[in-house]
ROKOL-712683 format. One record per residue (C-alpha): residue in three letters; x, y, z. Coordinates in steps of 0.05 Angstrom, whole numbers. Layout:
N
> residu:east:north:up
> ALA:X:Y:Z
...
END
This chain:
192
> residu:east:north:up
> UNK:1625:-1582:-2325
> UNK:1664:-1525:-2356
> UNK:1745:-1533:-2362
> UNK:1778:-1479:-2323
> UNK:1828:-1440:-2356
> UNK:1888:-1463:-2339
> UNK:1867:-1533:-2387
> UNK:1859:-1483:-2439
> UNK:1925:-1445:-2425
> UNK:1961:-1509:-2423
> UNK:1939:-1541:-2492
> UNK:1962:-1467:-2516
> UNK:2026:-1483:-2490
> UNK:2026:-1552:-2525
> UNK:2014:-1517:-2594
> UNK:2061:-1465:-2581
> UNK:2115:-1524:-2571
> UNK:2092:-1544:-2638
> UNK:2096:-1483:-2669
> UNK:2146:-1431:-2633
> UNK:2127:-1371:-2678
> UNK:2051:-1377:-2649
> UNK:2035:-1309:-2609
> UNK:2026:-1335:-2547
> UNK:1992:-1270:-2518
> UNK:1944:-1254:-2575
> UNK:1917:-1332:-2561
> UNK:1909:-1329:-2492
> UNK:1867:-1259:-2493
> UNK:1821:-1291:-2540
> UNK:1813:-1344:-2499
> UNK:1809:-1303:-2434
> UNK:1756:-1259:-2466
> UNK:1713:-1320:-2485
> UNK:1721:-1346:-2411
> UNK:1703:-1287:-2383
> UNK:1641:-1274:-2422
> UNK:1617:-1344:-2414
> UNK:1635:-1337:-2332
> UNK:1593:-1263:-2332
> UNK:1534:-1291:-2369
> UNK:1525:-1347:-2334
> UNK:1531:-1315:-2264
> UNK:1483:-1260:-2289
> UNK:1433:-1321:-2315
> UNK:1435:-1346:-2244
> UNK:1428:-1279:-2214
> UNK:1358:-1262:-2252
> UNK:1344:-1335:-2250
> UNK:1328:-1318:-2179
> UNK:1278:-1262:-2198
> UNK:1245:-1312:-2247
> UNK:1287:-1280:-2314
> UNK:1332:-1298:-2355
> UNK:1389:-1250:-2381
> UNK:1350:-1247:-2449
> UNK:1295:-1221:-2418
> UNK:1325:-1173:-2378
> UNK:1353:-1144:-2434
> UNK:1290:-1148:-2472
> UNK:1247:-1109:-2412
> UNK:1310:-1053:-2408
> UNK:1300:-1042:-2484
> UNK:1233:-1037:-2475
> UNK:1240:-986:-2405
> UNK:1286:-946:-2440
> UNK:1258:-929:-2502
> UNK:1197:-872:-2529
> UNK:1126:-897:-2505
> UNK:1165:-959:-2468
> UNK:1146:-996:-2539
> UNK:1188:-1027:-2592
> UNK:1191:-1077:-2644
> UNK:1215:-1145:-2642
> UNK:1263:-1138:-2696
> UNK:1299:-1073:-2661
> UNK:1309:-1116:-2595
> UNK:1326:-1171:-2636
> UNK:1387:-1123:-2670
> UNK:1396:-1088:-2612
> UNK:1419:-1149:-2565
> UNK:1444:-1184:-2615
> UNK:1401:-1249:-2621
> UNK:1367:-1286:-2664
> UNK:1298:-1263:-2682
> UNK:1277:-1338:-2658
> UNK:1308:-1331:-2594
> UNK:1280:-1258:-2581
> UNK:1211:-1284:-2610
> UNK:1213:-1344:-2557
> UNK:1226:-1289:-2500
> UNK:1177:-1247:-2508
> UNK:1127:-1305:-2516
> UNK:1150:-1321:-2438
> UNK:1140:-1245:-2426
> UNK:1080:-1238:-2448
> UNK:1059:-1295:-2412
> UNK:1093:-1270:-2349
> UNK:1048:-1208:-2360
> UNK:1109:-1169:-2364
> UNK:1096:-1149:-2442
> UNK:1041:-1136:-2490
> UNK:1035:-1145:-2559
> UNK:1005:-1093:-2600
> UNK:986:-1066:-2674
> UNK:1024:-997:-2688
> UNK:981:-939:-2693
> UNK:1006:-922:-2756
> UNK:1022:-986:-2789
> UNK:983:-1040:-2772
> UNK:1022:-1098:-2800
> UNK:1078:-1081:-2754
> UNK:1076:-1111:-2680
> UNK:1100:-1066:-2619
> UNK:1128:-1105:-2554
> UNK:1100:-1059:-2497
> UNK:1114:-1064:-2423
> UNK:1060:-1078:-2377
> UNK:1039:-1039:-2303
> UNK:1070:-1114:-2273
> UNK:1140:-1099:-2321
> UNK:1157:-1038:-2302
> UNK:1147:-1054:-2224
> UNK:1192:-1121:-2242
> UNK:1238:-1074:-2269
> UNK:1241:-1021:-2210
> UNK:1252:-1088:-2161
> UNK:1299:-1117:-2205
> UNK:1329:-1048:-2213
> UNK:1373:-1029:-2151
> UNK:1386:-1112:-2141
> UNK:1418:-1120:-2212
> UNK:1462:-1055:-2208
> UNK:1488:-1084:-2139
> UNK:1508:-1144:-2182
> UNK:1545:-1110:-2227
> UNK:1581:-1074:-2177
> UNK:1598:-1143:-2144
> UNK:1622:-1167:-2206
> UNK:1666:-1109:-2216
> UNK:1681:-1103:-2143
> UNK:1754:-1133:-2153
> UNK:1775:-1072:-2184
> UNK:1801:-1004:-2163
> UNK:1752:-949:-2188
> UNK:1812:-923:-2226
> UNK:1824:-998:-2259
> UNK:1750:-1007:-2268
> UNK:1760:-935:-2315
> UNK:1821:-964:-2349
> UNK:1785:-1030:-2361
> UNK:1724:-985:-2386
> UNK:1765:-949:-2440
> UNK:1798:-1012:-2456
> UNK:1741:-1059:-2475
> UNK:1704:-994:-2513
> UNK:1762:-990:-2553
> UNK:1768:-1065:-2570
> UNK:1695:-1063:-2580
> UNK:1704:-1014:-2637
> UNK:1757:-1036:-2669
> UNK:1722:-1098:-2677
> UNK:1654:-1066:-2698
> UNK:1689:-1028:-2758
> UNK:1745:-1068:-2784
> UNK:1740:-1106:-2846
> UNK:1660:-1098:-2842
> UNK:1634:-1121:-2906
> UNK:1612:-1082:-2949
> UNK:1561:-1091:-3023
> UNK:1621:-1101:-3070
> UNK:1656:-1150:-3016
> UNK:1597:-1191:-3009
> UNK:1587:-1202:-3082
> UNK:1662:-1235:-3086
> UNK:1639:-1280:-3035
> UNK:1644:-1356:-3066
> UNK:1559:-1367:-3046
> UNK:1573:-1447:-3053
> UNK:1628:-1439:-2993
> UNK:1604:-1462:-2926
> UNK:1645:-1460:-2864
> UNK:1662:-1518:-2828
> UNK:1621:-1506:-2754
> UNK:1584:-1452:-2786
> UNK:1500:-1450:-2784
> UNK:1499:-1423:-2855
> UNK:1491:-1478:-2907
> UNK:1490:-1459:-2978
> UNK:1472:-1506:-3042
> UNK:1527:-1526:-3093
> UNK:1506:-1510:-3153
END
């Protein structure tokens, strides 16, 4: 079971004690962000859970509905929803055997594979449709229209700050130490 946030805000507290110059704010927004992202997704997994989806593949089927021809590559969803290619490879291997997708050669290139939505995908999508925009209203529905704005503007402009500061670049990469791995990170590298 998942700690509410008040656990979290209280051992914040305790290191705060420990160290008084600590920003206290700064902390507990990252925290609160990382609660409320976990709390969103997993109420939206066991909203399309009941329409036989999973979040993932929601995603996956809007990329699809929403772009030229209703076709796109694997690697484009995979950027464009920011998952592994793994995890967006096992999804559309549980679309396609929903039916929901096709796989299919390019016209052009053959060697490249197109995920296409199927007849059955785009009605699951105009069911799903008017249900899953009711969601999101009900998941916004403690705020003002006004606030909801405001928290609109907000977020967008966290969102880019985050997206363009200190994004590495060629020359930055090259400094990296390649023998460095991060404690808790999935990367390993080799000493040398």
């Amino acid at each position: 079971m998942a700690l509410i946030f008040s656990h979290f805000e209280h051992c914040i507290d305790v290191v705060r004690a420990q160290h008084p110059d600590m920003p206290r704010q700064p902390v507990v927004l990252m925290r609160l962000a990382h609660h409320v992202f976990r709390a969103l997704h997993e109420r939206l997994d066991r909203f399309f859970a009941t329409h036989d989806l999973s979040t993932s593949a929601w995603a996956v089927l809007m990329m699809i509905y929403s772009s030229p021809n209703r076709a796109i590559t694997p690697s484009e969803i995979s950027a464009a929803v920011v998952q592994s290619r793994t995890h967006m490879t096992r999804v559309a291997d549980d679309l396609v055997a929903a039916g929901l997708i096709e796989r299919s050669h390019d016209a052009v290139d053959r060697r490249r594979i197109e995920l296409r939505l199927t007849e059955q995908g785009a009605e699951r999508i105009k069911q799903v449709l008017p249900l899953a925009w009711a969601e999101y209203q009900t998941t916004l529905a403690i705020f003002s229209a006004d606030e909801t704005a405001v928290l609109e503007t907000l977020l967008r402009r966290w969102l880019g700050h985050l997206e363009n500061k200190d994004r590495p670049t060629c020359k930055t990469m090259l400094a990296l130490d390649p023998t460095r791995r991060r404690i808790g990170s999935r990367i390993r590298r080799e000493s040398k």
